[in-house]
DOLOSE-159237 format. One record per atom (N, C-alpha, C): residue in one letter; x, y, z. Coordinates in steps of 0.05 Angstrom, whole numbers, plus 5000, padded with zeros to 4 digits. Example, Ala and Ser with C-alpha at 12.3 -4.5 7.8 and 13.67 -1.06 7.14 Angstrom:
BEGIN
A526448865156 A524649105156 A526449345156 S525749555142 S527349795143 S525850015157 
END
This chain:
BEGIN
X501749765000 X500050005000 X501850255000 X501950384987 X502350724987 X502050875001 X504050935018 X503651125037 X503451425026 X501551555033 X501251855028 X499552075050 X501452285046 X502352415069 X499852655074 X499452645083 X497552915083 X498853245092 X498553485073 X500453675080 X497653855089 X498554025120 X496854225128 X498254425122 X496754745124 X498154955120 X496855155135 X498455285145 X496855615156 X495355765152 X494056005156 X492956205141 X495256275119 X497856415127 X499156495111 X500356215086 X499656045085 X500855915067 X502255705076 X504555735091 X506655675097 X506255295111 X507355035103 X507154875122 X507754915145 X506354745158 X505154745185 X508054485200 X510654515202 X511854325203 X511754365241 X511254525251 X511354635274 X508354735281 X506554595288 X503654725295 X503854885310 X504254735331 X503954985360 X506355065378 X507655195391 X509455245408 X509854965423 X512254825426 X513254655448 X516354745440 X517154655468 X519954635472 X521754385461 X524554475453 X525954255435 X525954025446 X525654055479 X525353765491 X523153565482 X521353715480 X518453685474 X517853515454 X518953695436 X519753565401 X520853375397 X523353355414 X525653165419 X523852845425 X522052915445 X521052635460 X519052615445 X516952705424 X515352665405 X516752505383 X519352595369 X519952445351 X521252175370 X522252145383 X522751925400 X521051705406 X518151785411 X515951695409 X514851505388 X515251635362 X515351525343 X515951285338 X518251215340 X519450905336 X517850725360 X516350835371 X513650515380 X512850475361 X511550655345 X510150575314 X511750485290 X513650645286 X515550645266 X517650505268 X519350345278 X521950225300 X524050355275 X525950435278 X528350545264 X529450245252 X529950035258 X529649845243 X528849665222 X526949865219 X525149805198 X525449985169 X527150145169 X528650195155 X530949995132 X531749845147 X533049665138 X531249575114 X529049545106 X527349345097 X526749525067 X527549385048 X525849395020 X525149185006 X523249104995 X522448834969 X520749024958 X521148884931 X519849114921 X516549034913 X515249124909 X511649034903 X510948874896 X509348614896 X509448474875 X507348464851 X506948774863 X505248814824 X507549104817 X509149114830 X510949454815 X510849324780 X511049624769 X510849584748 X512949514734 X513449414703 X516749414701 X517149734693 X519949664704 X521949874708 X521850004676 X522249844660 X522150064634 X519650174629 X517650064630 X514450214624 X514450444644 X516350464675 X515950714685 X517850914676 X520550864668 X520851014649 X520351174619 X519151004619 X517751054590 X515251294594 X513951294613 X511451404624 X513551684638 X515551694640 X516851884654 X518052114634 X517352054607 X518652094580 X515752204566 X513952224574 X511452244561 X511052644567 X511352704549 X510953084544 X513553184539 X516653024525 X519353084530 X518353164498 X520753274486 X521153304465 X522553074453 X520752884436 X521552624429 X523352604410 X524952784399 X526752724385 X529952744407 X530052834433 X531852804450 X531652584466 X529552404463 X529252254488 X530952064479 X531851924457 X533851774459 X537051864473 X536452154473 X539352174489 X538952194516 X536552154526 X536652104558 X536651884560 X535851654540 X536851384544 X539751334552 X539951384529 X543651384530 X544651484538 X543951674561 X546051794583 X545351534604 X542851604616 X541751274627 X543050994629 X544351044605 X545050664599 X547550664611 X549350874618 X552050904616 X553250774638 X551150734662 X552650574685 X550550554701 X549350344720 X546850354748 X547650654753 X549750824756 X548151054771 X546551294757 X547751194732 X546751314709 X544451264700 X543751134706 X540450944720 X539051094741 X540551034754 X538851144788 X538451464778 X540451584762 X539951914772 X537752014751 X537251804732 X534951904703 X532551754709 X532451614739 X529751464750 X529651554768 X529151824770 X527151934802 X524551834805 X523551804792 X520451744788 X520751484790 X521851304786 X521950984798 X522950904828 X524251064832 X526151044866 X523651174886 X521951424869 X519751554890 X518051354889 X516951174864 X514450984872 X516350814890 X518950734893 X519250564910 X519150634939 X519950784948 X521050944973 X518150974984 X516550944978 X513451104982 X512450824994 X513350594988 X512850424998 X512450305022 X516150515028 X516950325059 X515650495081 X516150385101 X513850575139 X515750755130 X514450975140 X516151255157 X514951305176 X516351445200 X514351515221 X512651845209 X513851975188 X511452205179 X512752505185 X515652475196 X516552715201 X516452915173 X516753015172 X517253235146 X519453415151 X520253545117 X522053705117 X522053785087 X522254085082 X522954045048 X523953845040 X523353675027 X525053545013 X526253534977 X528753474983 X530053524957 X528953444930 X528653054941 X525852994915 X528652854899 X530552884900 X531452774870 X534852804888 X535752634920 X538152734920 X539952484928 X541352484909 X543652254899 X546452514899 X548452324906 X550752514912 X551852644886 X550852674866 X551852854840 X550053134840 X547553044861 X546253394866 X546753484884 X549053494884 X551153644908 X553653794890 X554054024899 X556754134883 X557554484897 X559054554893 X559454874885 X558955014867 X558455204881 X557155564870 X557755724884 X557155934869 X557856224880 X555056344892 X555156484916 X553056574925 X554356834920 X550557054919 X551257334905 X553257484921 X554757414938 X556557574949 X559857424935 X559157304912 X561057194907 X564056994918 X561456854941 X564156624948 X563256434951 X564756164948 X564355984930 X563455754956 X560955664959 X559655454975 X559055244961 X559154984983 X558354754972 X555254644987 X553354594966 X550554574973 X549454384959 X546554324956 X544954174945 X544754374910 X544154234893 X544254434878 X541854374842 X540554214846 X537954114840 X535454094856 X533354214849 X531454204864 X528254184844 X528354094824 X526754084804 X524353794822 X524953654834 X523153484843 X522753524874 X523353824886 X523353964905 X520453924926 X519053804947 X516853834953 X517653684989 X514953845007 X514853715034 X514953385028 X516353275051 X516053035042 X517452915067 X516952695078 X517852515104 X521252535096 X522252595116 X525552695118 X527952475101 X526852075118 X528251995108 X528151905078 X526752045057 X526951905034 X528452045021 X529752265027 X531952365022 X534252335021 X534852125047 X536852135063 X537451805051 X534651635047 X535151385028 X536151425013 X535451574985 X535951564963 X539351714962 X539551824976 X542751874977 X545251734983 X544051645010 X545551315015 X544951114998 X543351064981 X543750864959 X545050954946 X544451184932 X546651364915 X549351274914 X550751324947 X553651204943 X554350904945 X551850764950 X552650524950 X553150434923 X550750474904 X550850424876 X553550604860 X554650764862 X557250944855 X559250774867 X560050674890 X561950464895 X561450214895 X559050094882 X559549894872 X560649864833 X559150154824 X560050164795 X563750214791 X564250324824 X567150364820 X569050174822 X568649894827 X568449584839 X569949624872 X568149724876 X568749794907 X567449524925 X568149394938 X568149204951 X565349194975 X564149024982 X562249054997 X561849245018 X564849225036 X565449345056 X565149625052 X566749745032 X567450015026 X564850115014 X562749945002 X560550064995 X558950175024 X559149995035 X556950005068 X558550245069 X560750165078 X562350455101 X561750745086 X562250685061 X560051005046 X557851125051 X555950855049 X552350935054 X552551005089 X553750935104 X553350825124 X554451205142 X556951195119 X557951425133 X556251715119 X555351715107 X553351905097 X551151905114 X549551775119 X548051775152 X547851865173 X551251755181 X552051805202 X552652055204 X553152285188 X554152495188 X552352665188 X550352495176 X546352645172 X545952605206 X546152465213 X545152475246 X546252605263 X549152555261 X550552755282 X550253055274 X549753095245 X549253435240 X546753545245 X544853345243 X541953465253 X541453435283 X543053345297 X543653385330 X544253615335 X546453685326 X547553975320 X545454205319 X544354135300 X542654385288 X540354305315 X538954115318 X536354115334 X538154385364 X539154355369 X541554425392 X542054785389 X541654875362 X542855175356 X540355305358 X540955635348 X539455805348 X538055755324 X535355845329 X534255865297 X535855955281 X535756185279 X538556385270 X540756335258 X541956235274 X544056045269 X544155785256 X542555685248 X542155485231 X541055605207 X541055815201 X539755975180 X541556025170 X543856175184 X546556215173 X548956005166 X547955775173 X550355565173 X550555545150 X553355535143 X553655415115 X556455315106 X556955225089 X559655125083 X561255195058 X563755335061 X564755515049 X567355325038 X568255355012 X570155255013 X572755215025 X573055485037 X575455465053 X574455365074 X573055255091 X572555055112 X572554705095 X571754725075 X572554415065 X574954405058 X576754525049 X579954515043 X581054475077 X579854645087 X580754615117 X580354315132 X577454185126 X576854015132 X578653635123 X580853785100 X581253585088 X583453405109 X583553155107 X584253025123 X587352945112 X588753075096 X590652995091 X592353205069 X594053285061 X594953435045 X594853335014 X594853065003 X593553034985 X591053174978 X589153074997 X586253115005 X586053454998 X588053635012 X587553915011 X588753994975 X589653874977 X591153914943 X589053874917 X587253744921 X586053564910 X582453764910 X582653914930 X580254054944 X580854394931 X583354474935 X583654674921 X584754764889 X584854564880 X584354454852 X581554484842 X579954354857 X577054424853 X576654714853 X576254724871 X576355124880 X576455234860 X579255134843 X580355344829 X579155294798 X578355014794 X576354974766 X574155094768 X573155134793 X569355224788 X569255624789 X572755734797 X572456024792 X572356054764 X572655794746 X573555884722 X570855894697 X569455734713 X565955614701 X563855904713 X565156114693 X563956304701 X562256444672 X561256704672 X559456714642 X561856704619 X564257014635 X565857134621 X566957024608 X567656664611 X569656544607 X567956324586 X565856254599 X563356124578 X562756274553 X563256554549 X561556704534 X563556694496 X565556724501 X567156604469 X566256364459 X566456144475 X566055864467 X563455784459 X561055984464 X558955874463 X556656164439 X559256354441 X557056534423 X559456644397 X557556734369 X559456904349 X557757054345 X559657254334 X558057534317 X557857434281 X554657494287 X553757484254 X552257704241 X553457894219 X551458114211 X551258304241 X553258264254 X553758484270 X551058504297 X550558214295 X549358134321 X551257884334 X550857854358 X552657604375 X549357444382 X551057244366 X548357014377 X550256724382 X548456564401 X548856274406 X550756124385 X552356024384 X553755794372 X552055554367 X550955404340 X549055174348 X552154874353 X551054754370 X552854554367 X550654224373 X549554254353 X547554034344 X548753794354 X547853504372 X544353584380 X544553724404 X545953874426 X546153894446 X544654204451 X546354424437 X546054634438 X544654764400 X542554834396 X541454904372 X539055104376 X538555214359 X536255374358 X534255274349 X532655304362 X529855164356 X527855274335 X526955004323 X525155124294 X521655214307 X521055254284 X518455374297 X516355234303 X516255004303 X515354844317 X515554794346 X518154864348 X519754854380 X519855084393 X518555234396 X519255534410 X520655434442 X522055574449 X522955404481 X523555734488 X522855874509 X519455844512 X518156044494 X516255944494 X513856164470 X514156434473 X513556574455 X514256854461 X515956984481 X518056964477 X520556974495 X519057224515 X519357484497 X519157634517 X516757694533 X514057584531 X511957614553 X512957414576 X514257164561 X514656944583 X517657074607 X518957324593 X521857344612 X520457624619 X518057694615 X517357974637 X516157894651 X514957614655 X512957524670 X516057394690 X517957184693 X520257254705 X521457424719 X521357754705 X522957914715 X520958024740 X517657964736 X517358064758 X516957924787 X518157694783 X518557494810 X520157554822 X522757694809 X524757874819 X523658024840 X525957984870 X525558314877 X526158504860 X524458734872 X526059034860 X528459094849 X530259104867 X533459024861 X535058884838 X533658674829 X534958514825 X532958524794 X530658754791 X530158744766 X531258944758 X532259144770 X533659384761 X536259304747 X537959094756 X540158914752 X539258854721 X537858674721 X537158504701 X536058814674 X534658954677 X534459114660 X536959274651 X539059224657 X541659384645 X542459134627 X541759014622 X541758734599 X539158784581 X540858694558 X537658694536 X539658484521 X536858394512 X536058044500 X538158074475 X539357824467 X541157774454 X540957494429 X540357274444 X539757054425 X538256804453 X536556664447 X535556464455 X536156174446 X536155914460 X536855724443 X535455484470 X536055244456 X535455014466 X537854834483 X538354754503 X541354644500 X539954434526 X541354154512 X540253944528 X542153904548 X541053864576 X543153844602 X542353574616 X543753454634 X544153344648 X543053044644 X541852924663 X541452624652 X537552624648 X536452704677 X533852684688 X532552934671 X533653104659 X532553264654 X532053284622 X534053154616 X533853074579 X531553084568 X529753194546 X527153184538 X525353484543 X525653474565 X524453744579 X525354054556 X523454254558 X524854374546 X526354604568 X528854574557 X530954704573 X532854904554 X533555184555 X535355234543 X537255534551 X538055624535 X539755794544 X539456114534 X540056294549 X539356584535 X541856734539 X542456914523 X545456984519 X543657284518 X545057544549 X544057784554 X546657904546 X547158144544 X549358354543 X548658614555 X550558774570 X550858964572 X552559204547 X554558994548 X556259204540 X557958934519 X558858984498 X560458834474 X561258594498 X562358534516 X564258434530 X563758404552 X560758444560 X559258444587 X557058324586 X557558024590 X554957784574 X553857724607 X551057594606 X549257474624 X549157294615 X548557044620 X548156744612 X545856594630 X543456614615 X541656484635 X540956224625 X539256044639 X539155804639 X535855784649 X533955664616 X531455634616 X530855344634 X529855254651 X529054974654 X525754934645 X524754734641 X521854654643 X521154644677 X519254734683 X518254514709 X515954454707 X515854124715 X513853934712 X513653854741 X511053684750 X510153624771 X512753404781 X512553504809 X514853204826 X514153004820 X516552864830 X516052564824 X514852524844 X515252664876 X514052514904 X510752624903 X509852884885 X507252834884 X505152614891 X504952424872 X503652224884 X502152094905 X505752164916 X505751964948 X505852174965 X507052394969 X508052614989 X504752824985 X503152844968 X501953014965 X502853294949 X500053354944 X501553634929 X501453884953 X503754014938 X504754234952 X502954494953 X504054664969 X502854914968 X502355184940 X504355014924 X504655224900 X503955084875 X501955184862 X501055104839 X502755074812 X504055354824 X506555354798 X508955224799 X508855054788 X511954904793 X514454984791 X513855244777 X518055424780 X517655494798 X515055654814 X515055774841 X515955464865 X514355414854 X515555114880 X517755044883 X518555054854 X521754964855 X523555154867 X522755354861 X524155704869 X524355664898 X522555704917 X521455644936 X523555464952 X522755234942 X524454984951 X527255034948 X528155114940 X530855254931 X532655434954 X531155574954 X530555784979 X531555725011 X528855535005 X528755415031 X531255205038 X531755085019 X534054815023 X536554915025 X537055165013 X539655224998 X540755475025 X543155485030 X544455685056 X544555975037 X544855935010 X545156134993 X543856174970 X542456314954 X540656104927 X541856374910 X541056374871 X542556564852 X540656834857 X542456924854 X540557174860 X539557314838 X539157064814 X536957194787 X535556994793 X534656794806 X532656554804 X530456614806 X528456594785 X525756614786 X523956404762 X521156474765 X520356324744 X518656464725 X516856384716 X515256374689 X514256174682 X511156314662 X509256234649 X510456244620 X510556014601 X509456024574 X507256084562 X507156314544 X505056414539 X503056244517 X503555994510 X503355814488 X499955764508 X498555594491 X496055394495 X496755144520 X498755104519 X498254984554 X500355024564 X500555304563 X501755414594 X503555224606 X506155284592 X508455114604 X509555234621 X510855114650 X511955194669 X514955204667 X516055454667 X519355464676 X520355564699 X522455574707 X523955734725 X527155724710 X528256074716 X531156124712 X532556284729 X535256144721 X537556224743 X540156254723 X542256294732 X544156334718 X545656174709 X547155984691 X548655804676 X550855934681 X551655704694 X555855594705 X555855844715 X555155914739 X556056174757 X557756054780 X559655924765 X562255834787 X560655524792 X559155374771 X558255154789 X559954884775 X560754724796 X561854434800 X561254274814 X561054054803 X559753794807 X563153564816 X562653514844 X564253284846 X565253144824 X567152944816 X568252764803 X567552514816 X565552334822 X565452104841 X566651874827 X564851854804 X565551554798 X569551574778 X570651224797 X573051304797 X574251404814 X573351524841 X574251574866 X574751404870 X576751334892 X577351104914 X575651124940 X575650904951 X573150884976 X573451145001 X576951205001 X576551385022 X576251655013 X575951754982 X575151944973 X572152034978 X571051774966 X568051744973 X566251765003 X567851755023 X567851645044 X567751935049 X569752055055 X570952385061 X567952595046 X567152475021 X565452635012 X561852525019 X561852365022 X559752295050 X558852445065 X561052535083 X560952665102 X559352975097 X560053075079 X559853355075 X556953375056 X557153125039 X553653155033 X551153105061 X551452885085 X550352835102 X550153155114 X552553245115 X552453465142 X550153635124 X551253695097 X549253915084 X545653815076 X545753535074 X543253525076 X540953455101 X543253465126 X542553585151 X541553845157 X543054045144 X541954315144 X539654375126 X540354245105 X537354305088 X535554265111 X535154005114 X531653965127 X531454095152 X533954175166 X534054395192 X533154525187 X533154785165 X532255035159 X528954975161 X528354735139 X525154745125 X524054495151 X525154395163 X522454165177 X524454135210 X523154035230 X523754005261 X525653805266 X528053985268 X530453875267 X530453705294 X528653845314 X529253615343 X526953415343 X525353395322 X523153215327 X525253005307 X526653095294 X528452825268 X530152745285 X531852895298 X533852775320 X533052615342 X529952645355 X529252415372 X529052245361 X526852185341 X527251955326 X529151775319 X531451935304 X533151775292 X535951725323 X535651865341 X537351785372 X540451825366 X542151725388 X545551875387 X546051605379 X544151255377 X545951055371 X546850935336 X547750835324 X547950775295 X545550645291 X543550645302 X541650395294 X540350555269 X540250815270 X539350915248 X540750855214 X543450905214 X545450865203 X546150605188 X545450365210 X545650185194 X542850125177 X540950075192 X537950075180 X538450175148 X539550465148 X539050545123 X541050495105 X543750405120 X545750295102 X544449995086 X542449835104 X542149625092 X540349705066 X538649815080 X536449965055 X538650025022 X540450245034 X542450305012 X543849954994 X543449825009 X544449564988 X542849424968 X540549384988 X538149234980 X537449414953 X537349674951 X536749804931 X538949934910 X540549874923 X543649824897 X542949554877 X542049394897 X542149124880 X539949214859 X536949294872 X534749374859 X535249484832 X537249704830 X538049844819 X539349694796 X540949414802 X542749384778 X540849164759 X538149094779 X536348824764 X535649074741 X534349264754 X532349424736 X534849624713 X537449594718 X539049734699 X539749524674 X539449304691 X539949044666 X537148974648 X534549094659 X531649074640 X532649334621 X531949524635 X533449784621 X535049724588 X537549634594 X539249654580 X538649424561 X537549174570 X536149004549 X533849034531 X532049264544 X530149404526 X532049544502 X534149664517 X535749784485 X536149674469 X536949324479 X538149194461 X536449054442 X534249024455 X531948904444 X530649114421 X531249314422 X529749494401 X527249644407 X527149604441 X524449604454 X524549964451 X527150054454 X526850264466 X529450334446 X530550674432 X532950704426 X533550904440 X537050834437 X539251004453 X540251184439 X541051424445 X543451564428 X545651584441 X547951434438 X550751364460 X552251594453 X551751914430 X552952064428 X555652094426 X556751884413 X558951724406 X560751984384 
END
């Protein structure tokens, strides 16, 4: 049976994660309470349905409104390895996860977080933090299915790395552990102060456990100052007839025919944007005028969607680089319920907000002005952002980087859901830890049955790939 959650809300809108005044003790021995009903052990436990559907028909159904001439390249990003699987099947991991008990705590949840939606950026004061950094399947949602799907995450990443049983657990296991001891932390601080926590690069170089480790950390640092517009803006645009437009670099990056508008009438759909903006920050954006629009396919989960890119200028040599997404309904919909915001860039916006210690300070969304009202939200493209290198790490790389996704997706649900009602629950012993380390296996394995249907549908002709060879 399907567990689904029921969301209350305030007059003002806002979830209700906190009804009435009690004290953290209070909270503390409520979520503690819990595990009569819920036992933290029970965590440990997944099988999967025995009517779930197959795994490719839910992909397939996950593909339905994409732009069908890209969806073979979300296949074939897909095919490339189980995690390359896990991260283009949010929508299969949420019907699964929806399955197991929770005791019902809540917290924004991320919706889609596997350790590759984690990375660095620049926050508008320009320094460079490491955070969650997807939020497209963003919605309230019971704390640990978050915190599952992440710890499988590294299980399935060190097993594709042929990382050994052991070194797989001690990954999932230590990603948990770092989620518990940091949401202790936080139940423990000032509101305040958990508002401001955040993690700066120079505290993870600091953090590194070894001078390799710090060598290796400020190396990074120093790639993601470089993933900036100024430096994006040659490679990706030329002057023609004495305009600068987009570079097409077919199939990835191209301009769309008229069939494809991405989004429809650009400019009602980016004034309806600019005014989600504060004040501030539309006055900003108005010292830019529109330059070229285009399509450019990203990432794995998002392939199909229409997504693309807009190239602003100030000045010959003074480019903006924004980044169109689609937003479509969550995957945890279903099961979690729907959210407070109808509009799905606002939700995502929102969710963003809320999860993130720092969020872009052009992020907003928009309406398509087309016949059914397509939903976007935009932010800025490569504003200092980097994505870990996992697969191909060694176990104590993986291990080290555990840590710092747990702590940060400790803070997320601190900010948005009751950080001392999650810490009674989940208590100071590992019982939590392992529970969900086992979970993390059981659904590694899950992961490689349904990556081997997957990948035999390709072979079978059921389904085609584009390996972008």
């Amino acid at each position: 049976m399907v567990q689904k959650v029921k969301i209350k809300y305030d007059e003002f809108g806002l979830a209700k994660f906190i009804s009435e005044y009690k004290t953290t003790a209070q909270r503390k021995q409520e979520g503690k309470d819990k595990r009569t009903e819920v036992p933290r052990e029970v965590h440990a436990e997944f099988e999967a349905a025995s009517d779930r559907p197959d795994p490719v028909s839910v992909i397939k159904k996950s593909s339905e409104g994409r732009w069908e001439h890209l969806i073979p390249i979300r296949y074939g990003r897909m095919s490339r390895s189980p995690f390359a699987f896990l991260r283009g099947s949010a929508s299969l991991m949420a019907m699964d996860i929806a399955t197991t008990s929770s005791p019902d705590i809540r917290a924004q949840a991320c919706g889609d977080c596997h350790l590759s939606n984690f990375g660095l950026y620049a926050t508008p004061e320009r320094n460079l933090i490491f955070d969650i950094n997807d939020f497209d399947e963003t919605l309230p949602a019971p704390f640990e299915w978050d915190i599952k799907r992440l710890a499988a995450s590294f299980y399935v990443v060190g097993k594709v790395n042929g990382f050994s049983e052991k070194d797989c657990k001690m990954a999932a296991r230590t990603c948990v552990r770092a989620y518990r001891e940091a949401i202790a932390k936080f139940a423990a601080m000032k509101v305040l102060d958990v508002w401001y926590a955040t993690l700066d690069m120079n505290t993870i170089i600091a953090m590194a456990p070894d001078e390799q480790a710090k060598r290796r950390r400020q190396a990074m640092a120093e790639k993601a100052r470089t993933r900036v517009a100024e430096n994006m803006f040659p490679k990706i645009s030329q002057v023609i007839s004495g305009r600068r437009t987009i570079v097409d670099q077919p199939p990835l990056i191209y301009h769309p025919s008229p069939e494809l508008k991405m989004p429809e009438n650009l400019f009602d759909t980016f004034e309806i944007y600019r005014k989600t903006l504060p004040y501030e920050r539309q006055v900003l954006l108005d010292r830019y005028r529109f330059e070229d629009v285009a399509i450019k396919v990203v990432g794995v989960g998002s392939v199909g969607t229409r997504c693309g890119v807009v190239l602003m200028m100030a000045e010959e040599d003074d480019p903006l680089i924004l980044q169109i997404k689609e937003a479509n309904v969550s995957v945890l919909e279903p099961y979690a319920g729907k959210g407070q915001f109808r509009h799905h860039g606002e939700r995502i916006v929102v969710g963003q907000r809320l999860m993130q210690s720092a969020s872009d300070m052009l992020l907003g969304w928009t309406t398509g002005t087309s016949k059914d009202h397509r939903q976007f939200y935009i932010r800025q493209l490569r504003d200092m952002k980097y994505s870990v290198e996992v697969e191909m790490a060694p176990p104590d790389q993986l291990s080290n980087y555990a840590v710092v996704c747990g702590w940060t997706l400790a803070r997320a649900h601190a900010r948005s859901g009751d950080a001392a009602m999650i810490t009674g629950y989940i208590g100071k012993s590992d019982v939590f830890d392992r529970a969900v380390g086992t979970f993390a296996r059981l659904y590694a394995d899950q992961t490689e049955r349904d990556y081997a249907m997957f990948t035999g549908a390709i072979t079978s002709g059921e389904i085609t790939a584009d390996m972008e060879n």
